[in-house]
C-alpha positions in Angstrom: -42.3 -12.8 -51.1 -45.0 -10.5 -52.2 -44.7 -7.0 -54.1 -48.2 -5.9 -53.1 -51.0 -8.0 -53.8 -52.4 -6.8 -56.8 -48.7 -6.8 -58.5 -48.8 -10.2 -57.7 -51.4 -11.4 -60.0 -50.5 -9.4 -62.5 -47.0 -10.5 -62.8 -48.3 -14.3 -62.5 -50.7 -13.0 -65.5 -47.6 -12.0 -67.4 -46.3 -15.5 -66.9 -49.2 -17.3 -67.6 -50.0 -15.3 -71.0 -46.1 -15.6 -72.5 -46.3 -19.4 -71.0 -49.8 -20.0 -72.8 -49.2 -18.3 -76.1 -45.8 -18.5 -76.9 -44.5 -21.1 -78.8 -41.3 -23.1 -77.6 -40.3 -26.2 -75.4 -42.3 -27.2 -72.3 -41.5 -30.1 -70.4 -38.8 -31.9 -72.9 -41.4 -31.5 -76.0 -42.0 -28.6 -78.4 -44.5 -26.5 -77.6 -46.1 -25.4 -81.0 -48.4 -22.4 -81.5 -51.6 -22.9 -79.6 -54.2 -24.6 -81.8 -57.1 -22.5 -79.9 -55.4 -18.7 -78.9 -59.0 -17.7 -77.3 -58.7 -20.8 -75.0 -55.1 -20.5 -74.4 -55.2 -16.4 -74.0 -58.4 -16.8 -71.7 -56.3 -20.1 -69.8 -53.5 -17.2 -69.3 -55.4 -15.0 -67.8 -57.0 -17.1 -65.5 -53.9 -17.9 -64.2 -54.2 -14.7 -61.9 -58.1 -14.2 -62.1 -59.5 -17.9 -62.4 -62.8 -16.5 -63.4 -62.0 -14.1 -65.8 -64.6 -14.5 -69.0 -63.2 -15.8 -72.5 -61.5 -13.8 -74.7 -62.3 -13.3 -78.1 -60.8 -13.9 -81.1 -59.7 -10.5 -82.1 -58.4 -10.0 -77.9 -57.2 -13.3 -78.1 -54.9 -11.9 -81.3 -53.4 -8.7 -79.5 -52.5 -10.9 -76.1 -50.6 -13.4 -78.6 -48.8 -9.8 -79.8 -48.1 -8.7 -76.1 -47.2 -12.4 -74.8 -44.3 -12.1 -77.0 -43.0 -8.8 -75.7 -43.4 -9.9 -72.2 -41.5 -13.1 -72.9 -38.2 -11.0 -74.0 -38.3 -9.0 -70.4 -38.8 -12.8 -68.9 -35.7 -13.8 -71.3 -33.8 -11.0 -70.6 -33.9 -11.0 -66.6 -32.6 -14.9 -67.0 -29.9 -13.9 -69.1 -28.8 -11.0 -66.7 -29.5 -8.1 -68.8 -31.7 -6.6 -66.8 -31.3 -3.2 -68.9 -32.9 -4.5 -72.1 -35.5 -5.7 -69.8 -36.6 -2.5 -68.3 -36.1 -1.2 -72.3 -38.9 -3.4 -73.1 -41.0 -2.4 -69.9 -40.7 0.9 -70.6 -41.6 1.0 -74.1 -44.7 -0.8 -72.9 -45.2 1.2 -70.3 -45.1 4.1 -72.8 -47.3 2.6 -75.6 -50.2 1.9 -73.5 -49.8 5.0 -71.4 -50.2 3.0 -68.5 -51.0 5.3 -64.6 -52.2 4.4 -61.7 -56.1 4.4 -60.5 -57.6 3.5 -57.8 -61.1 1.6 -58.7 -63.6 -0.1 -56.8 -66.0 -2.6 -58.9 -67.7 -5.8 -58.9 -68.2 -6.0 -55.1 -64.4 -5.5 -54.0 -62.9 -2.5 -52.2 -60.7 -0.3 -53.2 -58.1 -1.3 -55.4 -55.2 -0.3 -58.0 -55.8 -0.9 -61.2 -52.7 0.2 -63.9 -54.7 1.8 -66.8 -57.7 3.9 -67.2 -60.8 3.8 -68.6 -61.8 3.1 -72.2 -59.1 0.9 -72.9 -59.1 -2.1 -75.2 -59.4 -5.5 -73.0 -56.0 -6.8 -74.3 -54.3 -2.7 -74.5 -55.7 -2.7 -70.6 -53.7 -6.4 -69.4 -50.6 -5.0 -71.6 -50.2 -2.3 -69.6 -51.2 -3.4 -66.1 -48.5 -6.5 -67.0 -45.7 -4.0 -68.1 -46.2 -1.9 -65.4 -47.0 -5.2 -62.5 -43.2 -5.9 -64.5 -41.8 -2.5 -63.9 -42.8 -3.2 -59.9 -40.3 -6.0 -59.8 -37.7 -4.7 -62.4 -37.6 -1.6 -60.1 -37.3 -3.9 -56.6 -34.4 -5.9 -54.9 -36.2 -8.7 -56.5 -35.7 -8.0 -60.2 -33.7 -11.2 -60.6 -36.8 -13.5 -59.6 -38.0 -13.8 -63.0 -36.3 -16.7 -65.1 -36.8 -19.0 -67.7 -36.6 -22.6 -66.9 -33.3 -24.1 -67.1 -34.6 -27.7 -67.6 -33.0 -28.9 -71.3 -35.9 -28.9 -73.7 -38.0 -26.1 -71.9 -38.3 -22.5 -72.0 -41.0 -21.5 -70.2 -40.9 -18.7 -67.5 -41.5 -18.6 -64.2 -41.3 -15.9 -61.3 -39.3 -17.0 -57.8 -41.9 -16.4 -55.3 -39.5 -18.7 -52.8 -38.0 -17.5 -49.9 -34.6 -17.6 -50.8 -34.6 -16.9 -54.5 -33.2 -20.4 -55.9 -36.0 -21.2 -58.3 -34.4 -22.8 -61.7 -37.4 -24.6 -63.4 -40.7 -23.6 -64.5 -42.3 -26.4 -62.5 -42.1 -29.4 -60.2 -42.2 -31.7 -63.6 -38.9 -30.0 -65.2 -37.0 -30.2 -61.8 -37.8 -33.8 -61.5 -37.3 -34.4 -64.6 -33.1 -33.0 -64.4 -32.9 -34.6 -61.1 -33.9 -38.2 -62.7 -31.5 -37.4 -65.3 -28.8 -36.5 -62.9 -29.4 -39.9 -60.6 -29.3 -42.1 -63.5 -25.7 -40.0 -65.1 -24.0 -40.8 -61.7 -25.5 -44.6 -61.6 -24.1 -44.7 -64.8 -20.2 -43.1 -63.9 -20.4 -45.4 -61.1 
């Protein structure tokens, strides 16, 4: 399932920055702060641009600020509240004044980029996240973002599957509740 390339990355950005920064469960353990936020911040980002430079510290601060407003659209979508979600979009939307423009750079051809010039770094991923958000908010496919429903885990994911049945964050959380599972029947039996 695809919502246009570019929208794509952007919305795996989104995930990797609120799965990167924000504090929680992952996996069945707690998932404190991150020690490092410019290796964590740069390590979500590179989840949809691999080589995207290191943040800085002061870059690394305002993506820890805009990781936890993406994780309450994330949140929100998985508890089927889909309005506050688009609430939150749209405030971001709003903040960072994001628009379209079409920009060609580094090489690549022409492509759509969801702020303008001038922009701060983190103020430019904010909006191009909110509004790579507002893409599949505004779809057939606003219910393919989720938190993981593994016990012990909240990190968030986005159903990129064919038929929209994604539950966990990863191939380690759905293991992990299907071992669980096995072993309560072995037990009742």
């Amino acid at each position: 399932m695809d919502f246009n390339s570019h929208a794509d990355v952007i919305v795996r950005v989104a995930m990797g920055l609120v799965n990167e920064l924000t504090p929680g469960e992952r996996r069945g353990k707690d998932f404190p702060p991150p020690r490092d936020l410019t290796a964590a911040a740069t390590e979500g980002l590179r989840t949809g641009y691999p080589n995207h430079r290191e943040v800085t510290e002061a870059e690394a601060g305002e993506l820890n600020e805009i990781a936890e407003r993406l994780r309450v659209v994330f949140a929100a979508v998985a508890a089927g509240d889909v309005d506050a979600a688009a609430q939150q979009v749209n405030a971001l939307l709003e903040e960072t004044r994001a628009r379209p423009l079409l920009d060609r750079h580094d090489g690549e051809p022409w492509h759509l980029h969801f702020h303008g010039p001038g922009g701060t770094m983190a103020g430019d991923w904010a909006a191009s996240c909110a509004t790579g958000l507002a893409i599949v908010l505004g779809s057939e496919f606003h219910d393919r973002l989720g938190v993981c429903t593994a016990p012990h885990c909240d990190r968030v994911y986005v159903d990129v599957s064919r038929n929209g049945t994604r539950r966990f964050c990863g191939t380690a959380c759905q293991n992990r509740v299907k071992t669980a599972a096995f072993r309560a029947r072995g037990k009742a039996g």
